[in-house]
N, C-alpha and C positions, 0 to 999 in steps of 0.2 A: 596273800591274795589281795588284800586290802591296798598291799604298797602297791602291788600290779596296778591294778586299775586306773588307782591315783598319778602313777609316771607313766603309760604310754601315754594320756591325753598329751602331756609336757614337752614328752619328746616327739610327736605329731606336732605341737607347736614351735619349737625347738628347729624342727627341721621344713616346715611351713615358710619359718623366718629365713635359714637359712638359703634355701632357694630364692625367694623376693629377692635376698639381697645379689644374689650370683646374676639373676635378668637384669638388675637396675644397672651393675659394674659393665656388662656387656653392653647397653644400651649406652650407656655414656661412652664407653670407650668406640662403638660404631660410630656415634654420632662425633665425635672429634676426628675419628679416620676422616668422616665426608667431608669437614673443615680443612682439613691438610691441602694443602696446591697436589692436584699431579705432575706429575715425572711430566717430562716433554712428550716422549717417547708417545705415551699414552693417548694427549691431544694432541698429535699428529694422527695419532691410528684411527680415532673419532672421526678426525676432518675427511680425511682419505674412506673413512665407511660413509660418512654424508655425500662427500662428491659422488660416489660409486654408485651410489642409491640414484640423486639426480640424473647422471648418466643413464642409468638402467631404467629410470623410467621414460626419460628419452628417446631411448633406442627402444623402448614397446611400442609409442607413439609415430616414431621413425618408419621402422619397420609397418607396422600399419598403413602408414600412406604411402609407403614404397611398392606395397602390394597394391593397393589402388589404383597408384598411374601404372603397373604393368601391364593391369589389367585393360586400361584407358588403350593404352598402347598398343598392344595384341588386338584391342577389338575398332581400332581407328587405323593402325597399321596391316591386319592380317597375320600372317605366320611368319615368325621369321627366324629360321634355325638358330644362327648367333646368338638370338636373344635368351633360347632356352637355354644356351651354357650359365647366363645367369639368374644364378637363383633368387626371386624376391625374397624370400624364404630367410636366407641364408647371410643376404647382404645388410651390412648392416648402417647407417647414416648416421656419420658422426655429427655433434653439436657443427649448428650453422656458421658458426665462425672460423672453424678449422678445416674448411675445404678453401677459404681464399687463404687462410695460414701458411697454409701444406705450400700453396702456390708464392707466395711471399719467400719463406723458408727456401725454395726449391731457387728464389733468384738469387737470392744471399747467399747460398751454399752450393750453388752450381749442380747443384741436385737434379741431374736426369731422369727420372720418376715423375716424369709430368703428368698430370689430372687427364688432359686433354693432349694427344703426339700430331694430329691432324685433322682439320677441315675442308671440306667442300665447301667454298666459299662463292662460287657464281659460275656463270650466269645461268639463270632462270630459262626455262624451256631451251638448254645447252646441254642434255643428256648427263645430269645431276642424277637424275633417278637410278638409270642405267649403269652408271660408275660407281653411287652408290652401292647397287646390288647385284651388280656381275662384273666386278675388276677389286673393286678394296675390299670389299668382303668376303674373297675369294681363298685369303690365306684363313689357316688356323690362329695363325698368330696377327691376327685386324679384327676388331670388331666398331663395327657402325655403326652406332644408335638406330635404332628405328624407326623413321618420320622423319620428322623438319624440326630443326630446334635451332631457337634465338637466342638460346643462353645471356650473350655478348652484346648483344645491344636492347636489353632489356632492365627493367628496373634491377636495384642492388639486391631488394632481397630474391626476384627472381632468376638473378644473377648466381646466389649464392644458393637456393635451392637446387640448379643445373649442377655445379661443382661437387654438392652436397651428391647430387646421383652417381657422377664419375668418380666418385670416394668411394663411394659403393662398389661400382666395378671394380675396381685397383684390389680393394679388400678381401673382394669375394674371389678374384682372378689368382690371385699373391698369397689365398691363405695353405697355408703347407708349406710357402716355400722359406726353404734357409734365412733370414734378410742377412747372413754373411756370404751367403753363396755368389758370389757380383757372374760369376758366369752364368746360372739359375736368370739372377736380376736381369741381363742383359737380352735373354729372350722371355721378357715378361710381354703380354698383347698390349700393339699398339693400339690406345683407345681413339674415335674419332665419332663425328657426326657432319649432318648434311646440313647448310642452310644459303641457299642459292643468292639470297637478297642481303648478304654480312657483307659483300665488298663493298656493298655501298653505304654503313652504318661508320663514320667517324667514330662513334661509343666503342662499337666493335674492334674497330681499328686499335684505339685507345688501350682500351682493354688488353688487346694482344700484345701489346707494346710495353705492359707496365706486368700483367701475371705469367705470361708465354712464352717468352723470350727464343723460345726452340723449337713455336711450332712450327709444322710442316702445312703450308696452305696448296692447296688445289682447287686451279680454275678452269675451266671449261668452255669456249667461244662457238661461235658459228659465221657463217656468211650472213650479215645485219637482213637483206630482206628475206633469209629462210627465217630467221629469228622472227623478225616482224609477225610474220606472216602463221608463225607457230604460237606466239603469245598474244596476238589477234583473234584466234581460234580457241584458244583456252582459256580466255577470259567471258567471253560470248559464252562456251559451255559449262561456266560456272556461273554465270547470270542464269542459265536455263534452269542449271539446278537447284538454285537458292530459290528461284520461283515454284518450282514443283514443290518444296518443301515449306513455302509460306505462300500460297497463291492468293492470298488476301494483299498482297501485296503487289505494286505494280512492278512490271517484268523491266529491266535494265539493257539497256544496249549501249554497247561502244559506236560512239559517231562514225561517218567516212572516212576510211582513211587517210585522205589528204586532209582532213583536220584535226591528224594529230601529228604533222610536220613542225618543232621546235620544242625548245621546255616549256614552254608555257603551256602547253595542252595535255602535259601528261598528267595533273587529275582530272582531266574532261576525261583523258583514256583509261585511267584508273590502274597507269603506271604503262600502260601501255601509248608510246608515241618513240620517234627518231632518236629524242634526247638519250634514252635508256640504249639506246645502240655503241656507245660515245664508249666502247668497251675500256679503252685505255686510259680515258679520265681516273677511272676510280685505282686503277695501278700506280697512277702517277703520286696518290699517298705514300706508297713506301718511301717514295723521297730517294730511289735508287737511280736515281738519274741527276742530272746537275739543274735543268730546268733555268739555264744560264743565254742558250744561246735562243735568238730570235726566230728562229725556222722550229725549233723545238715547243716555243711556246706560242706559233700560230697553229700548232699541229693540236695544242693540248685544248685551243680556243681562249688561250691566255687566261684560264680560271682561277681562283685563288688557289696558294698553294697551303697545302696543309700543314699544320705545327707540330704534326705528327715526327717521330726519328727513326726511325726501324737502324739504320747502321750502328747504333750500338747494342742491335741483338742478333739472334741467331737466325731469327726466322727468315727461311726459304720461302719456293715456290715453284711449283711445277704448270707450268701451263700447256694444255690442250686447246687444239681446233678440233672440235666435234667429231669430223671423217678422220679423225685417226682412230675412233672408238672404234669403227666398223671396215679397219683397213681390211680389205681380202687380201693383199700381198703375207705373206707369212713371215717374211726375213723379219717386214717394220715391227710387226705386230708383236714377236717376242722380243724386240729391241724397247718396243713399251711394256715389256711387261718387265723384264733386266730392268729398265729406267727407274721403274715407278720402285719395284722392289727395294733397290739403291736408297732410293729418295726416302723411303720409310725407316730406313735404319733396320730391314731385315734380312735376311742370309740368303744368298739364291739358291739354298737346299729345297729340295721338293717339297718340304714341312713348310716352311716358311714363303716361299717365292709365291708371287700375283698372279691370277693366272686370269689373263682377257677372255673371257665367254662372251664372243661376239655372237656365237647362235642362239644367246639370251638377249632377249628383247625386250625390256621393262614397257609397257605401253602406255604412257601418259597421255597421249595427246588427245584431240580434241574430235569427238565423233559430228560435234556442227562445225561446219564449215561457213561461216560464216563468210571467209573471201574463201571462193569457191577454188580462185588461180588468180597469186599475185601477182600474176603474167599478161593479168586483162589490163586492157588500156585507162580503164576509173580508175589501176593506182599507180600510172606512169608517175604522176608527181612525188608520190613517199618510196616509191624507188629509185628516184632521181637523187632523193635526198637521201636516202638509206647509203648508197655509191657513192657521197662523197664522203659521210660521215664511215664510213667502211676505209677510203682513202685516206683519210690521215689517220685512221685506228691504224692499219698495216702500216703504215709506215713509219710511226712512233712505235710501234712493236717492236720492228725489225731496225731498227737505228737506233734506237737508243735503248729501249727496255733489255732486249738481247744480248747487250753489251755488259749488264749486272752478270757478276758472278752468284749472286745469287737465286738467279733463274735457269730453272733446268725447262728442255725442250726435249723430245725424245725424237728421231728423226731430223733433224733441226732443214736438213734439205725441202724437205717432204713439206715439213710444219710450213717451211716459210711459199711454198709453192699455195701451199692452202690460203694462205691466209691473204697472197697477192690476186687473188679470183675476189677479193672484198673491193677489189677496185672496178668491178666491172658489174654489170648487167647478168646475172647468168637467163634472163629470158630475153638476150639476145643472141644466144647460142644453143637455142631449144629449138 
């Protein structure tokens, strides 16, 4: 009993010790594992879980503000069926640098998958709104921003948040589908937007020229003194409105008419004067003409010409005179809608083909009337001057611009009857 007592204390300390020593051998042997290099393999898998994390917190951030300008948008824009096929929800905004990438990428590797397939690019109170919302938004397979967007002639990083939204799209549009499937690809939606005032942005131009290469541009024209006369009216009823909404402020009016004959007066007009009529000036950048002969360059008013080069890209252009939006003849009217369809790169199956809702009437214009009838005699002079700058617009249109193969007309008889009425008075035939 005696020996008892005396050996388990010994072998309790015995085994005391031996344990100590089994944590100590462990403890050293981890701490030399943590000394060792890893494998490659390992710090790759680390870097790849940090970047993933970055990203992921990005696209929470992304995602957040994406939901906020939808919102912006819906309640600045109204309703707009299109818009609800995409989901803020759902879409997600890649880091800012990889939406001009994608666009880079896409010139190097001839990559059709463009950010942006088409623009509305002018002119201003030339049923922009209307073409917008009852002709190219018409297919399933077109969707057109909703509002006005400057993307393109806008600063870099506003630049690159635009691109950043159309990544959105593509993502949100494209998720399900094969990316081997190239016939799937080939009817993916063409993306676009409206922005009436880009033909006259050099930046813009630029821009198209160097990330674009294949867009599809869409312009718009009118007879200069219905123009005048419609952007005279809509400018007046946006002074009225900014006044009701700050009446601490004094109320703005556009001058006389005949004082906003030349360039020089278009900021007294606030963009509104003759100069802005000068439709073909801002065409004459694509440089799709020779700009050689001397009849050519009184027609253009001899202005500088731009450094810009469009002929070593793809981009087109389809140009409209306004009354072909609202032709009642039925032959021209689905002859524009076959054109336009063409022109977008989509299939004239009933899924895909444009379809002209001229019994939709977008209503933008101006409920003050400020020139009551450009047909009174106080604005004989800005329509004297509207009719020559009309004159050589038609007829650098029709002589030289028309001659690019890279200009579609749809009607092209019809077009060019329209646009020889720019040589006249039409309130001397009322």
């Amino acid at each position: 009993m005696k020996l008892f007592l005396i050996g388990l204390p010994l072998v309790v300390v015995i085994a005391s010790i031996c344990y100590l020593q089994t944590v100590y051998n462990y403890t050293v042997l981890l701490d030399e594992e943590k000394r060792k290099p890893r494998p490659p393999s390992m710090a790759v898998d680390k870097e790849k879980k940090n970047q993933q994390r970055e990203v992921d917190n990005h696209d929470k951030e992304a995602r957040n503000q994406l939901e906020k300008k939808e919102e912006v948008y819906t309640e600045n824009n109204g309703d707009n069926s299109a818009a609800k096929n995409i989901s803020a929800n759902s879409a997600i905004v890649p880091p800012s640098s990889m939406a001009v990438d994608k666009e880079k990428k896409n010139r190097d590797e001839n990559d059709q998958d463009s950010l942006i397939d088409f623009v509305i690019f002018g002119y201003e109170k030339c049923a922009t709104s209307f073409l917008y919302a009852s002709f190219l938004n018409s297919s399933s397979y077109t969707f057109v921003a909703p509002g006005e967007r400057h993307y393109l002639q806008k600063s870099d990083s506003e630049f690159v948040e635009g691109m950043s939204y159309f990544q959105s799209l593509k993502d949100s549009q494209q998720r399900g589908v094969d990316n081997h499937d190239k016939e799937a690809l080939k009817l993916s939606i063409k993306n676009g937007y409206k922005n009436p005032i880009g033909i006259y942005s050099t930046k813009a131009l630029s821009r198209i020229e160097n990330y674009f290469p294949d867009l599809k541009i869409v312009i718009t024209m009118r007879h200069p003194i219905h123009w005048f006369e419609s952007f005279y009216n809509f400018r007046e009823q946006a002074f009225r409105t900014q006044y009701r909404k700050h009446p601490e402020t004094p109320r703005k009016h556009l001058p006389p008419s005949h004082e906003l004959i030349g360039s020089n007066n278009c900021v007294l007009g606030h963009g509104v004067c003759t100069e802005r009529a000068n439709f073909h000036i801002p065409l004459s950048n694509f440089r799709w003409t020779s700009m050689q002969s001397q009849h050519e360059l009184e027609l253009l008013n001899h202005h500088e010409q731009s450094s810009l080069n469009f002929n070593n890209t793809n981009v087109e252009l389809f140009l409209i005179e306004q009354s072909q939006l609202y032709d009642s003849n039925i032959t021209r009217a689905q002859q524009m809608e076959n054109d336009m369809t063409s022109f977008l790169g989509l299939s004239q199956g009933s899924d895909q083909r444009l379809s002209l809702q001229t019994e939709v009437r977008t209503n933008h214009g101006s409920n003050i009337k400020a020139i009551n009838d450009i047909c009174d005699s106080e604005h004989a002079k800005v329509r004297e001057e509207l009719v020559r700058v009309g004159t050589k617009a038609s007829e650098w249109i029709k002589t030289y611009f028309l001659a690019s193969s890279r200009v579609t007309v749809s009607s092209k008889s019809y077009f060019l009857e329209l646009i020889e009425k720019w040589k006249y008075d039409p309130c001397l035939f009322v």
